[in-house]
C-alpha positions in Angstrom: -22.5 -15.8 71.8 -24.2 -19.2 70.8 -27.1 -20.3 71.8 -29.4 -23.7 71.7 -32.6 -21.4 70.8 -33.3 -23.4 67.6 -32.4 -26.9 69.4 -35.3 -26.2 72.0 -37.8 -24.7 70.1 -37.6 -27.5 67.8 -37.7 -29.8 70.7 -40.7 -28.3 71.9 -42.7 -28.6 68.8 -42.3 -24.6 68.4 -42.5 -23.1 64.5 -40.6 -20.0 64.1 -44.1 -17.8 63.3 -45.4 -19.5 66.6 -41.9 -18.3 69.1 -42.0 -14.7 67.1 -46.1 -14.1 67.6 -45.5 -14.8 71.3 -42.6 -13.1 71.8 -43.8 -10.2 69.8 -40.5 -10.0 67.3 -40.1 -10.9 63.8 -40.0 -14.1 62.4 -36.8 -13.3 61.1 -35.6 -12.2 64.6 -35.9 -16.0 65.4 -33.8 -17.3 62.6 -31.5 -14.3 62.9 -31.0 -15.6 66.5 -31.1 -19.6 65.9 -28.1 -18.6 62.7 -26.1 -16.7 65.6 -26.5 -13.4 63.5 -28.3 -11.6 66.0 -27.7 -11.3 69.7 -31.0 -10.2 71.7 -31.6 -7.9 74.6 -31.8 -9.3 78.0 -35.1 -8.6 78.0 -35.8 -11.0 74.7 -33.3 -13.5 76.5 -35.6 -13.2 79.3 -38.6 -13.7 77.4 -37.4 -16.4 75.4 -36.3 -18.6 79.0 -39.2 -17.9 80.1 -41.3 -19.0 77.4 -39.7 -22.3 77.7 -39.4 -22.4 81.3 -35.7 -22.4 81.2 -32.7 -20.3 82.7 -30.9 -18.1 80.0 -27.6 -19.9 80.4 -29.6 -23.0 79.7 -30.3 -21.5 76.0 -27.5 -18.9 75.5 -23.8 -19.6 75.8 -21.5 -16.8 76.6 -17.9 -17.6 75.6 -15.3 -15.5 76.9 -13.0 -14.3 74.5 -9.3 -14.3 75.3 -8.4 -10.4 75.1 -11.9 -10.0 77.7 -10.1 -11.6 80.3 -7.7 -9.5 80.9 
């Protein structure tokens, strides 16, 4: 899955320490998720739209692989 999490919070004026404090992860949960190393819950996905008052699809892109659409 990619995802436009470090795009936005960088847009917003958001430090990594600041997203993780409110979201109440790591700091290196955020750059785990902004490198694509890390996919969260959909609760953090939640969170994390929330936080920037966006829909999930807005920040996280699901691409379906070929051998899922079968």
């Amino acid at each position: 899955m990619k995802n436009r999490l470090e795009e936005i919070r960088k847009s917003h004026g958001v430090k990594q320490e600041e997203l993780a404090a409110a979201l109440e992860v790591s700091r290196q949960t955020i750059g785990s998720l902004e490198n694509g190393r890390y996919n969260p819950s959909i609760i953090l996905a939640f969170k994390i739209a929330r936080y920037f008052n966006m829909d999930i699809e807005d920040i996280f892109i699901y691409e379906e692989d070929e051998n899922e659409k079968k």
